[in-house]
C-alpha positions as CSV (number, residue, x, y, z in Angstrom):
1,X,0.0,0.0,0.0
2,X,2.9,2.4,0.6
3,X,4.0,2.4,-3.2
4,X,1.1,4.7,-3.5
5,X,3.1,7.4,-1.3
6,X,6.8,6.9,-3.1
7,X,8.0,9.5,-5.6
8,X,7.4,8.8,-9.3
9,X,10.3,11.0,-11.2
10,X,11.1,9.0,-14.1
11,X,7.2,9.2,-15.1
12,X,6.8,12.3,-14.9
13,X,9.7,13.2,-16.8
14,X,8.2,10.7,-19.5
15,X,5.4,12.0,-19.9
16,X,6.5,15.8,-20.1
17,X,9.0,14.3,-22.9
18,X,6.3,12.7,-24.4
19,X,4.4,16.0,-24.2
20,X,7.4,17.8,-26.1
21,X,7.6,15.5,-28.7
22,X,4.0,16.3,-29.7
23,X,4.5,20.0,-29.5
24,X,7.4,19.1,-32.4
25,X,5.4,17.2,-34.1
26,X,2.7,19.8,-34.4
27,X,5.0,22.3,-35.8
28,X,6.6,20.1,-38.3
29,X,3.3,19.3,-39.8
30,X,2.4,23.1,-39.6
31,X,5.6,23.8,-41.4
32,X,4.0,21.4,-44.1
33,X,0.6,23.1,-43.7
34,X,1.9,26.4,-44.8
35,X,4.3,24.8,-47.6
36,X,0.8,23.4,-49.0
37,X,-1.7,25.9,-48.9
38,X,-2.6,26.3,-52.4
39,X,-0.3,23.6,-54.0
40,X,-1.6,20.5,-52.9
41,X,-5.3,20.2,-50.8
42,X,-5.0,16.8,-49.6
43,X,-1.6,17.8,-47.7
44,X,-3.5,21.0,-46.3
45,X,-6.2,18.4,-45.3
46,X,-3.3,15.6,-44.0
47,X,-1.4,18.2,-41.8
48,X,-4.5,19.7,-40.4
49,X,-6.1,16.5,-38.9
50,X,-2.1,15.4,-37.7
51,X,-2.2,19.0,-35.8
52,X,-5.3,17.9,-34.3
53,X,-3.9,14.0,-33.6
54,X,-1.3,16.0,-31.9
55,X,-3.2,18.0,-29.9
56,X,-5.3,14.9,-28.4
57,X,-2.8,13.4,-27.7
58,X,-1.0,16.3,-25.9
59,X,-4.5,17.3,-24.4
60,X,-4.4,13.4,-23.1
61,X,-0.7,13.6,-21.5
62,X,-1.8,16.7,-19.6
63,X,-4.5,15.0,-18.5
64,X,-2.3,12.0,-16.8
65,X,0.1,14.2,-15.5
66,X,-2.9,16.1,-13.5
67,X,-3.8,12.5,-11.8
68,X,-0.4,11.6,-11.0
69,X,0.3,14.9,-9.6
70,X,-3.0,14.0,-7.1
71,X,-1.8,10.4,-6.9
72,X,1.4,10.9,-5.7
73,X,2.7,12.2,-2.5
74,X,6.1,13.1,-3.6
75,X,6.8,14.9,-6.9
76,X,10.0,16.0,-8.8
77,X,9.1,19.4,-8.8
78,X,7.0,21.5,-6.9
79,X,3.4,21.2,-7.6
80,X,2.5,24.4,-8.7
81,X,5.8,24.2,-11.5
82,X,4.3,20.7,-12.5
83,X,0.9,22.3,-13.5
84,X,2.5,25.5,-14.9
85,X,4.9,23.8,-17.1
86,X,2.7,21.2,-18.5
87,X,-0.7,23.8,-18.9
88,X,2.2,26.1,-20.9
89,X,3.5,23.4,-22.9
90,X,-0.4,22.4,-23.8
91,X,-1.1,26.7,-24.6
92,X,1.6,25.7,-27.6
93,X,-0.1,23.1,-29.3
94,X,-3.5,24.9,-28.9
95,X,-2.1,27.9,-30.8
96,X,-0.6,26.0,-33.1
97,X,-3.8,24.2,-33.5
98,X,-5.9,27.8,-33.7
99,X,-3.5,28.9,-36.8
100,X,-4.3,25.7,-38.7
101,X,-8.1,25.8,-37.8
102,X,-8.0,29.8,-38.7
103,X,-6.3,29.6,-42.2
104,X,-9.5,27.1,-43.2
105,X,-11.5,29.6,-42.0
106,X,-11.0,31.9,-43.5
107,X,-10.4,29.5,-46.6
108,X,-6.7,30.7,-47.2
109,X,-5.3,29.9,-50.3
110,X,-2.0,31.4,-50.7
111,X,0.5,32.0,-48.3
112,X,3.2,34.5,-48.0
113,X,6.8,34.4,-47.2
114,X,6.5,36.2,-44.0
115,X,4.1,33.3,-42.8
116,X,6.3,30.3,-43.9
117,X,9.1,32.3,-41.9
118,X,7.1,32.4,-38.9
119,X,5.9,29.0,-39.2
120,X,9.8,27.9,-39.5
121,X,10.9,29.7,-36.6
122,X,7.4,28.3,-34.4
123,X,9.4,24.8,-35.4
124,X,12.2,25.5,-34.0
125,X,11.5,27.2,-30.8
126,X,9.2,23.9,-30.5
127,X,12.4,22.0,-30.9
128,X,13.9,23.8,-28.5
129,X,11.5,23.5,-26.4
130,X,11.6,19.5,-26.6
131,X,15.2,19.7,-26.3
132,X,15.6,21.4,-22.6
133,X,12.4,19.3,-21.4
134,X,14.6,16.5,-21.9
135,X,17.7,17.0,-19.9
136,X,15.0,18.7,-16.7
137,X,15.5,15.1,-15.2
138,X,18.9,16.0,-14.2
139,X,19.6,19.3,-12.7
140,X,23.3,19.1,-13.9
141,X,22.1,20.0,-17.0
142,X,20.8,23.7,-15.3
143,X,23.1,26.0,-17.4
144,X,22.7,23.6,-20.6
145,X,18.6,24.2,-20.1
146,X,19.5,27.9,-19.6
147,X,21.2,28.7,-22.9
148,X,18.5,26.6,-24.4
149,X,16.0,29.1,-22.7
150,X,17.7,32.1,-24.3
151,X,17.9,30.7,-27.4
152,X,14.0,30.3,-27.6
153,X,14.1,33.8,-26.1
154,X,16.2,35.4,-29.1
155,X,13.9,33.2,-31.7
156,X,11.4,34.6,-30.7
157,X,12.5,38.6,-30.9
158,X,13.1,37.2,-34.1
159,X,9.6,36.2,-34.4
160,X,8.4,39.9,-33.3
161,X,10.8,41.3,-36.1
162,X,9.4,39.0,-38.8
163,X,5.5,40.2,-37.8
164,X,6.4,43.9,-37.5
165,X,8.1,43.3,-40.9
166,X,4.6,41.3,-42.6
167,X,2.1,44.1,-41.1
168,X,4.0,46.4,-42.3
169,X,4.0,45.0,-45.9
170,X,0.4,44.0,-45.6
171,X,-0.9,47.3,-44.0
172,X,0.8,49.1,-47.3
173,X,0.3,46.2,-50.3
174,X,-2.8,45.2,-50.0
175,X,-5.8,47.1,-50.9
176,X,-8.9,44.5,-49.9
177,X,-9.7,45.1,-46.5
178,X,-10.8,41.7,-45.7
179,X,-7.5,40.3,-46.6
180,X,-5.8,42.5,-44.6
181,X,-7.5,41.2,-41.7
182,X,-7.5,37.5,-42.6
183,X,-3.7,37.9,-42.7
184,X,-3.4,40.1,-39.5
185,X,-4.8,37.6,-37.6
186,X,-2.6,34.5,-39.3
187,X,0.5,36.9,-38.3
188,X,-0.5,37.1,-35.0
189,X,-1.0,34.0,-34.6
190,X,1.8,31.9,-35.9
191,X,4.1,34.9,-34.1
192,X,2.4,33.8,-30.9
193,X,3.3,30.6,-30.9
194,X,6.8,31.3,-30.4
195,X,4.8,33.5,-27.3
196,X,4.2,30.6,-26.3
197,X,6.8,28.3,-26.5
198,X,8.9,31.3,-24.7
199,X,6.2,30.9,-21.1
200,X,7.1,27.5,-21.5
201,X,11.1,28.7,-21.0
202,X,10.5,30.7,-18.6
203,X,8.7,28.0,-16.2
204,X,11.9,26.0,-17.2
205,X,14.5,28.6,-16.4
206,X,12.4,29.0,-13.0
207,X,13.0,25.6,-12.3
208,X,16.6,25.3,-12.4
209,X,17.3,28.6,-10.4
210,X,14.7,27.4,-7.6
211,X,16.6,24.0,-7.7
212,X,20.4,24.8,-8.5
């Protein structure tokens, strides 16, 4: 009866890892989303219902973690990181999830440059992401998990650069108002992605200063 009460690290850590992995998986196939919008449907159709694959199964990850947060009387980390870190980590996948459900929408058939960019760097802040999830197991790897931290940080100012750069060409190219809208909100979204995936560093970056 006392296994109950003893600590379950190496779960946890598996199933944030897990967790990641979705998150990168989600990006690559919006990566291919974007690439595919008005060259090939039935790839815009594949990647769209893998984002959502992903985000079940990410939704279902955060959803164990919860009960074996409740079930367990010792955890890795402090409670409160535990929920923070994995709801943040989920907040990704979501919004990457929004950006494929909004270009169908608002039935987007060409993409620019500007959104494939953003798209690109949302893929690798993910990978990023997956990478310092994977060494939080082991707090010898705190100043390894901190560079990765800053590197997510400096993708995404270059996120920010890359949407001030699109509205701008949007706000004085295009003449139909409804497209400049449509594309605002695409912008916005793909840039906040890498938002996102930036919350998610600075739980991690919390986490090995509270524990170094």
């Amino acid at each position: 009866m006392f296994s109950r009460f003893m600590p379950k690290e190496g779960h946890f850590f598996k199933l944030f890892n897990a967790h990641a992995d979705e998150i990168v998986t989600g990006a690559k196939a919006l990566v291919v989303l974007m690439q595919a919008v008005g060259q090939n449907d039935a790839q815009v159709a594949k990647s769209t219902a893998d984002i959502d694959d992903s985000e079940t199964r990410a939704d279902s990850i955060n959803h164990e973690v919860m009960a074996l947060m409740h079930a367990t009387f010792i955890t890795p980390l402090d409670r409160d990181e535990i929920h923070q870190l994995i709801s943040h980590m989920d907040d990704v996948l979501d919004t990457i999830q929004d950006v494929a459900e909004t270009m169908s929408l608002y039935d987007i058939v060409d993409v620019t440059p500007e959104a494939r960019k953003l798209a690109e760097l949302s893929l690798s802040c993910a990978e990023r992401v997956r990478s310092a999830v994977a060494l939080l197991s082991n707090m010898d790897n705190g100043q390894t998990i901190l560079k990765t931290c800053r590197e997510i940080d400096e993708l995404e100012s270059d996120a920010d650069r890359v949407l001030r750069s699109a509205l701008s060409r949007l706000f004085r190219e295009e003449q139909d108002v409804r497209q400049v809208l449509k594309f605002k909100g695409i912008y916005e979204l793909l840039e906040s992605i890498t938002d996102r995936c930036e919350d998610v560093a600075k739980i991690l970056e919390a986490v090995v200063l509270e524990n170094s």
